[in-house]
DRENLO-644219 format. One record per residue (C-alpha): residue number from 0; chain; x, y, z. Coordinates in steps of 0.02 Angstrom, whole numbers, plus 50000, padded with zeros to 5 digits. Each point is the difference from the previous one (the first is absolute). Layout:
BEGIN
> NUM,A,X,Y,Z .
...
end
This chain:
BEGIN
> 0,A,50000,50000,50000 .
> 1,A,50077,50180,49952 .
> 2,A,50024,50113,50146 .
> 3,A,49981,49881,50146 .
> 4,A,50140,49953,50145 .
> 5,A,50033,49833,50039 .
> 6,A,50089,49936,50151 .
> 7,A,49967,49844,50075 .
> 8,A,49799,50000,50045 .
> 9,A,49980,50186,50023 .
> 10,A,49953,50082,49851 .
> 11,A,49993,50181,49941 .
> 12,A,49900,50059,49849 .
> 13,A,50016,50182,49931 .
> 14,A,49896,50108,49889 .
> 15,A,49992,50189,49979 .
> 16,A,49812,49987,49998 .
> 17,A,49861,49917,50138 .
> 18,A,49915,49895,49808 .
> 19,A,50178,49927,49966 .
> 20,A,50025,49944,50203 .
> 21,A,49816,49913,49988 .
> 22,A,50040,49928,49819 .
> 23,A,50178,49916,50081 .
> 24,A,49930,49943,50161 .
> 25,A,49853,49928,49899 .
> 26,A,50121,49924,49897 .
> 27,A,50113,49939,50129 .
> 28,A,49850,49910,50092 .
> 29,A,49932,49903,49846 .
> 30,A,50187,49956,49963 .
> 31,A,50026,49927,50172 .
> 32,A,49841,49905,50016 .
> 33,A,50023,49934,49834 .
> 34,A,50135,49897,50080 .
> 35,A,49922,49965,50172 .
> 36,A,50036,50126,50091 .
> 37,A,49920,50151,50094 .
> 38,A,50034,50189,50014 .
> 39,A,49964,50049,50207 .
> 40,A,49875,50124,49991 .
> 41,A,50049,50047,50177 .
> 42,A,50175,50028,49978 .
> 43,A,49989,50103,49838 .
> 44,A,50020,50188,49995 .
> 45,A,50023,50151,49917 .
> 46,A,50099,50156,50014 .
> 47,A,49986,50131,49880 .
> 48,A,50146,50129,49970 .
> 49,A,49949,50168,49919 .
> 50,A,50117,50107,49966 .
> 51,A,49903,50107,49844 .
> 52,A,49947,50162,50059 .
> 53,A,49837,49986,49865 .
> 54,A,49956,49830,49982 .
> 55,A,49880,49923,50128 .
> 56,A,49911,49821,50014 .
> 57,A,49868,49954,50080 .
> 58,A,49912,49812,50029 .
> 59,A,50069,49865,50084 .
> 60,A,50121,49840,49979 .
> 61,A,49879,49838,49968 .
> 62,A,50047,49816,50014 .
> 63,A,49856,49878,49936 .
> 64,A,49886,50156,50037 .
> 65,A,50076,50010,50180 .
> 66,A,50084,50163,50055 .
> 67,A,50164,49982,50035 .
> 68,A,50054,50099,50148 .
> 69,A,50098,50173,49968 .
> 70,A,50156,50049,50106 .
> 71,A,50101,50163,50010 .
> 72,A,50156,49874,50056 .
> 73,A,50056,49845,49906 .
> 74,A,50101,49867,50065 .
> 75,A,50109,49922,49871 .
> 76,A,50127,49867,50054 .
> 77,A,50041,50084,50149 .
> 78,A,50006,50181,49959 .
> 79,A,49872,50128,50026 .
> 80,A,49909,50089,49837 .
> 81,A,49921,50166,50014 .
> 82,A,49881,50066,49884 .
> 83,A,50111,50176,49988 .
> 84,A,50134,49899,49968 .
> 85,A,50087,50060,50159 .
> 86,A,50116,49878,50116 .
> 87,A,49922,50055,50175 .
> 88,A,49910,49847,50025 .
> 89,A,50138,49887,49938 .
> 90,A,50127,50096,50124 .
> 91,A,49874,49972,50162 .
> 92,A,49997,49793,49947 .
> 93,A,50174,49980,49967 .
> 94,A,50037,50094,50179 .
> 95,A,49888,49873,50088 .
> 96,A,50068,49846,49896 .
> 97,A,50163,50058,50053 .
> 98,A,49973,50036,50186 .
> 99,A,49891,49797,49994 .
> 100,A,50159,49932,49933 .
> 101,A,50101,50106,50118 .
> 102,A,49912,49904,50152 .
> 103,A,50011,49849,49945 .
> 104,A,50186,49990,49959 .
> 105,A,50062,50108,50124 .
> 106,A,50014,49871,50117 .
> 107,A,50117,49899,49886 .
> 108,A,50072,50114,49895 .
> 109,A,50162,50079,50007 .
> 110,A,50034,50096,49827 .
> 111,A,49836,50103,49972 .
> 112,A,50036,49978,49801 .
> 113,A,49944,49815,49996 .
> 114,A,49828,50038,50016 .
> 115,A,49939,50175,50066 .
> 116,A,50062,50098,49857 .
> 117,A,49926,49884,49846 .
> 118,A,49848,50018,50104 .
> 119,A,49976,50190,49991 .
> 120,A,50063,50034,49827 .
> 121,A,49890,49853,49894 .
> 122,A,49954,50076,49837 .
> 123,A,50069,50172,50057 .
> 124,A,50119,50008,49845 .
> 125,A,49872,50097,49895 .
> 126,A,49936,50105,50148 .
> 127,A,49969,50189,49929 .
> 128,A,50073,50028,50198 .
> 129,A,49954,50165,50058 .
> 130,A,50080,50085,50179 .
> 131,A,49880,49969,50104 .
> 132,A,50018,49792,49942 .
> 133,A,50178,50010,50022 .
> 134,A,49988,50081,50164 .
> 135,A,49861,49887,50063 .
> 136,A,50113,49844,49937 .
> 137,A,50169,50093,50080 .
> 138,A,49907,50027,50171 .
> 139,A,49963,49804,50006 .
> 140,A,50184,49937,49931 .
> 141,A,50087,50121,50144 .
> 142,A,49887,49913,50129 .
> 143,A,50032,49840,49950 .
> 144,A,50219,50047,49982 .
> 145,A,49988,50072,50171 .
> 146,A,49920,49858,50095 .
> 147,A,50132,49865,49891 .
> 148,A,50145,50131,50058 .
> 149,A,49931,50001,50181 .
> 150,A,49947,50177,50011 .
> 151,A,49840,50105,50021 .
> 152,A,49984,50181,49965 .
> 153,A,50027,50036,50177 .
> 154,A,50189,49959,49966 .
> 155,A,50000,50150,49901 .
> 156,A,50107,49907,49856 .
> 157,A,49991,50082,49820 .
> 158,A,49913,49916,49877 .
> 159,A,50166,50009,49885 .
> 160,A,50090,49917,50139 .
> 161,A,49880,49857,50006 .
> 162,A,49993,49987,49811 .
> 163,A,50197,49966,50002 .
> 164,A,49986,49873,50133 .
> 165,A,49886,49896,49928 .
> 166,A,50091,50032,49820 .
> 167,A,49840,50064,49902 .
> 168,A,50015,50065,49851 .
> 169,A,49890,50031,49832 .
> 170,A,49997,49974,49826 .
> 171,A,49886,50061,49839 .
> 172,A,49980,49928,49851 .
> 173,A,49960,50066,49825 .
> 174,A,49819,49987,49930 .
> 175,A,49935,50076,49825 .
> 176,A,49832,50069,50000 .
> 177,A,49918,50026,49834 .
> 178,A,49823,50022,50046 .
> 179,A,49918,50153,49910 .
> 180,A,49952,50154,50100 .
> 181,A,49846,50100,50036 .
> 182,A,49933,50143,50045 .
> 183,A,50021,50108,50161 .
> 184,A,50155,49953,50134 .
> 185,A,50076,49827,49943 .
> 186,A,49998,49900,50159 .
> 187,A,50158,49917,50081 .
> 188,A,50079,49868,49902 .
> 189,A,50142,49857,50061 .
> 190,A,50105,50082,49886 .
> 191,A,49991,50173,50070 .
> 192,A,50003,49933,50157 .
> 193,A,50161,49933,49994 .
> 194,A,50104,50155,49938 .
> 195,A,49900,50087,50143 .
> 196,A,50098,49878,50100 .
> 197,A,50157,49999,49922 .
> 198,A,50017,50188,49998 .
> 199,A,49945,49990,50207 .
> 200,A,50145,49888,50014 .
> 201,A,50116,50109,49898 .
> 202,A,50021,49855,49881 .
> 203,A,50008,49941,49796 .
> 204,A,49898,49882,49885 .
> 205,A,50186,49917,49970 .
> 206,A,50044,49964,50170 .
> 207,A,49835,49927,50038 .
> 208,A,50014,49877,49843 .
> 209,A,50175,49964,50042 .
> 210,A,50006,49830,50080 .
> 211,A,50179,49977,50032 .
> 212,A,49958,50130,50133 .
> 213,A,49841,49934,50061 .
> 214,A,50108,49810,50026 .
> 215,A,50153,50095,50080 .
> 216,A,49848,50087,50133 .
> 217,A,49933,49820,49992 .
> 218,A,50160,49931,50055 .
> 219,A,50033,50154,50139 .
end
């Protein structure tokens, strides 16, 4: 089927109108019965992203003349999807997946990059990340450095310091973004997001792609 996302049982179809969603899920359903099977009408939803200033819809999403249930949020092997197309949601799961794994390991765990870390950053590589995300994510990591350091902010120990202790450090990585652009303010892109962040750090497109340096920090 064109315009559809397959991954494992969770599917995803697209459409830039609300006919062509209820002509694919109609199509998807006959397909899968077809062959024995059957599409949950509980479990299916829709989310519906619009980002034209003119063009409105109205109706509703129908499976075998059932309504399927709208959502502002979309869960989508495990990340958060917002209708604006924002990250806020996404930031405020990943947080709590991280501080769940965070209990459960701390008990064990010595090096808080086995398991916290992958936890928190999941399908954050195409984040659009703007300051307050960073700063929400940044508030959690230092809590979570201090108390594997054996400090609380009572101590009164930089942040800085900490970092160097537990030898963090961060890298970027390139993306290209061809997607068109509209009218009005063009919202934040990964892209954009990370030359915010490299100038911040005072750094260069080249050193972040350079990965003799990244193995010697590795290494460190």
């Amino acid at each position: 089927m064109d315009e559809c996302i397959l991954f494992a049982d969770d599917v995803v179809l697209v459409d830039e109108s609300r006919a062509g969603v209820n002509r694919k899920l109609e199509q998807w359903r006959c397909t899968l019965e077809s062959k024995g099977f059957r599409l949950s009408r509980t479990k299916t939803e829709y989310m519906m992203c619009d980002f034209s200033t003119s063009r409105h819809e109205g109706g509703d999403v129908s499976l075998d003349a059932q309504v399927v249930a709208h959502k502002d949020t979309f869960r989508y092997l495990g990340s958060m999807l917002q209708k604006d197309g924002d990250i806020d949601e996404d930031v405020k799961h990943r947080i709590s997946a991280d501080w769940l794994k965070w209990g459960q390991a701390s008990g064990v765990l010595c090096d808080r990059r086995t398991a916290i870390r992958p936890a928190m950053l999941y399908g954050a590589e195409c984040w659009p990340t703007k300051r307050r995300h960073v700063q929400q994510l940044s508030v959690v990591e230092m809590r979570m450095l201090r108390w594997f350091c054996g400090h609380t902010k009572r101590d009164r120990v930089r942040d800085e310091a900490i970092r160097e202790r537990a030898l963090v450090r961060s890298g970027v990585l390139k993306h290209v973004d061809k997607v068109k652009k509209g009218r009005g303010r063009p919202k934040l892109t990964w892209e954009k997001s990370v030359k915010r962040d490299l100038k911040d750090y005072d750094s260069s497109e080249e050193l972040a792609l350079d990965r003799s340096l990244e193995t010697s920090y590795q290494r460190a």
